[in-house]
N, C-alpha and C positions, 0 to 999 in steps of 0.2 A: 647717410654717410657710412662708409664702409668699416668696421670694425679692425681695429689692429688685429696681427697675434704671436702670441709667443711657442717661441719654437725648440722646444728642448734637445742639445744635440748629445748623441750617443758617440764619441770616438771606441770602437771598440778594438779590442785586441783577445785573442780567445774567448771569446763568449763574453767577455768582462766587457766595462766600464773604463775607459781611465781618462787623468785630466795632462793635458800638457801645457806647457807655457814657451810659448812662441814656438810652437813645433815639436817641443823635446823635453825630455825627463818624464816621462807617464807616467804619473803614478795610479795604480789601481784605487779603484770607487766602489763598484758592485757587480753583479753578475746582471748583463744587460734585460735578461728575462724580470728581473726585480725588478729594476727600477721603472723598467717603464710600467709593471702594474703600478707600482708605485705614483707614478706623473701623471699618469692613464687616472687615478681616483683622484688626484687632487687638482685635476681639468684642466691640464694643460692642454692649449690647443694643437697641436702638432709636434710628432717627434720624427729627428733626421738622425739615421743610423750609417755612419760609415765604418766600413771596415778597411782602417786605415791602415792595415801592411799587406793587405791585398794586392793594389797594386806596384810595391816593391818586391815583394815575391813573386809575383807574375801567375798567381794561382786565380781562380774563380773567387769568388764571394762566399762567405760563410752562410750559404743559407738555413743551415741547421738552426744557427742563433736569428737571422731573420725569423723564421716562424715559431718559434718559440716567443720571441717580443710580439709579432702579426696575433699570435693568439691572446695578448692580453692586451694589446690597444683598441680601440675602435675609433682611435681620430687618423687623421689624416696620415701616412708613415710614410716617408722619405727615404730611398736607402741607398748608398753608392759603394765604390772599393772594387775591384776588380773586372768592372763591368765591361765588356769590349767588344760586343756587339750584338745585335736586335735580339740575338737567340739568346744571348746573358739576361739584357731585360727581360726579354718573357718571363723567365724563370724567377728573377726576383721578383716578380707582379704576384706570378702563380705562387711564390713565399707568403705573400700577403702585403707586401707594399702597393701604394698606391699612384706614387712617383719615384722616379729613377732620378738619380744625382751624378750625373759626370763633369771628369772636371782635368784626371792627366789626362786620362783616351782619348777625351775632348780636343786636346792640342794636338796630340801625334795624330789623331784621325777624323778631321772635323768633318765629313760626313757623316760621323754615327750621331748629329745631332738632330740633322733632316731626316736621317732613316726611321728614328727613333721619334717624332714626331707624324713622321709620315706613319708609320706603324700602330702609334698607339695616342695621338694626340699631340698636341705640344705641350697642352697643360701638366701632362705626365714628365715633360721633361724639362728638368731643374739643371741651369748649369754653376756651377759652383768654383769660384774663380780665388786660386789664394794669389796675394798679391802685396806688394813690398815697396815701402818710398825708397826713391832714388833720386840719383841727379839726374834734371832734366836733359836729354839729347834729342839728335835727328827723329834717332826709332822711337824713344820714348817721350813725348813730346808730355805727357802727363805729369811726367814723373814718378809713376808708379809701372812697377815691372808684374808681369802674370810669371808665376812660380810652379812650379809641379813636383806631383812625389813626395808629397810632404815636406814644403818646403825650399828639398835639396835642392832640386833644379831650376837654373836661371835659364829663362825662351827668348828674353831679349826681342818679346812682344809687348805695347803696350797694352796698359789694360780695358782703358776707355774702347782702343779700336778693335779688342779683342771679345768686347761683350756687345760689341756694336754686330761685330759680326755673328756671335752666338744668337745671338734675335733675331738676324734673318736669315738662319739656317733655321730656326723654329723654337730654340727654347722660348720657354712658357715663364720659367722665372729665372732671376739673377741672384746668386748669391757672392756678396762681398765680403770674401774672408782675411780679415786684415791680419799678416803675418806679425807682424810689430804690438801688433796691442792683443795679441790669441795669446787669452790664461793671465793678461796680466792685471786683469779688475780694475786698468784707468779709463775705460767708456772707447767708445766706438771711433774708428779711422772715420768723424762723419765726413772731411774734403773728398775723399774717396767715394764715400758711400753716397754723400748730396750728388757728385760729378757725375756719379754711375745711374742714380734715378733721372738726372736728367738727359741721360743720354739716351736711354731705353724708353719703350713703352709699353713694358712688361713688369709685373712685378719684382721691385728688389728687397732682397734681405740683408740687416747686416749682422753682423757677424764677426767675434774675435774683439772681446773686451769689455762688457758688462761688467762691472760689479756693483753697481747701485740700481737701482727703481730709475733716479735720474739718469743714469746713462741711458738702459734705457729708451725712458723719455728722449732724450735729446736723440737718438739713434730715430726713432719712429715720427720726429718732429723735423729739425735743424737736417737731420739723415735722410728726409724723405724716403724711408722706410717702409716699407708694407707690412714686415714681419720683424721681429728682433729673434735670432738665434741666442740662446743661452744656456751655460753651460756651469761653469764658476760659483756662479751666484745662487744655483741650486741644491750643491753637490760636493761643488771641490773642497778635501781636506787643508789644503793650504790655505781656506779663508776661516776667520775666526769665528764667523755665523752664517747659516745659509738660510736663505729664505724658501717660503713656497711658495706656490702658484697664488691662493686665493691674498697672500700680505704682498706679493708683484701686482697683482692686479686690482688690488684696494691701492696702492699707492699711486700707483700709473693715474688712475679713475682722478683723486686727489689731485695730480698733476694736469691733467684735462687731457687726457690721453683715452679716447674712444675705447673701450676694450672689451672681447665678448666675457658676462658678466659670470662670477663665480654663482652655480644654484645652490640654496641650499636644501637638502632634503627633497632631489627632485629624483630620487633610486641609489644605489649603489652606496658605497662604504662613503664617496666626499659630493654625491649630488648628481649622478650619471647613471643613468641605467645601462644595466650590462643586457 
């Protein structure tokens, strides 16, 4: 059986860290180069780096902070913001990412999703969907709406048909980022996130509300989840305690949640060789 895994997200802004709640208010955390040594040693399986005012300013991706994080991780790194097309991805590949994350470009330009598998795999390419309950209608027969731009933008696509169609342009995984519960520590949008695993047959992630071990759990269970994104629960100043990797992934285990297992004393400062 395949192992879960958790996926620590980076929203960054200038080089930094920051946390938001339902889209807004950032507050700063760290300088992105820290922390992920920091995640990176205490074995977290994967980190996803967006450079979230990228694509409101309409510039390129910060790749200077990309490879400064690419040099101190060696798991798997995810990184999107600004990306818009095949010649962007290169570039962030050759930063040290291992997968690309698109998700406004994605809507204004759904070719760059086949191109970008065609190019470099599918498995490199991750789409990553924020998305928002609504009243159910004609278009959105879900009741959840696909959002862009951090939020701001309402497509007036639904989302079930719009990650339906991200799969067979070729992304490789799904990421459901739930507007409504993003930053706010009450657990995972799981009708959305169960509706979206069953809709694909590709990996989904969720995303957007953590703040216990059991969220969670329920996200990676009731969520039929592949991966849980977290963020909150490791990091953010507005919770009273944060947890790490190896007390997430002893609790998870505890819960009967598959997880790859913390080493200990297997190299490095928390059990990783560098």
């Amino acid at each position: 059986m395949l192992t879960k895994r958790l996926i620590a997200c980076f929203d960054v802004i200038d080089g930094r860290v920051t946390k938001a709640q339902q889209f807004q208010d950032n507050i700063d955390v760290a300088p992105a180069t820290e922390l992920g040594a920091r995640l990176y040693d205490d074995q977290i399986d994967e980190i996803v780096f967006y450079d979230i005012m990228a694509s409101a300013q309409k510039r390129k991706i910060d790749l200077e902070t990309v490879r400064g994080v690419a040099e101190h991780v060696f798991v798997p790194f995810t990184v999107g913001g600004g990306v818009r097309s095949v010649e962007d991805m290169y570039e962030v590949l050759k930063a040290g990412a291992e997968k690309i994350s698109i998700d406004s470009m994605a809507v204004r330009q759904p070719d760059i999703i086949r191109q970008g598998a065609e190019a470099f795999g599918r498995q490199c390419i991750v789409l990553s969907t924020q998305v928002k309950r609504v009243e159910p209608r004609a278009e959105i027969p879900s009741g959840y709406e696909v959002f862009i731009d951090g939020a701001r933008v309402a497509t007036g696509m639904d989302a079930l048909e719009w990650v339906r169609r991200g799969e067979d342009l070729g992304a490789g995984e799904i990421v459901v980022n739930s507007i409504d519960k993003d930053g706010t520590a009450s657990g995972y949008d799981l009708e959305i996130t169960r509706a979206v695993a069953d809709a694909v047959n590709v990996p989904v992630i969720a995303s957007g509300g953590a703040g216990t071990p059991e969220h969670i759990a329920d996200g990676l269970t009731a969520g039929g989840a592949s991966a849980a994104i977290i963020s909150s629960i490791l990091y953010s100043p507005r919770l009273d305690r944060n947890l790490g990797v190896r007390e997430l992934k002893d609790a998870l285990g505890t819960l009967g949640v598959l997880m790859r297992p913390w080493v200990e004393d297997a190299g490095g400062e928390a059990g990783i060789g560098r």
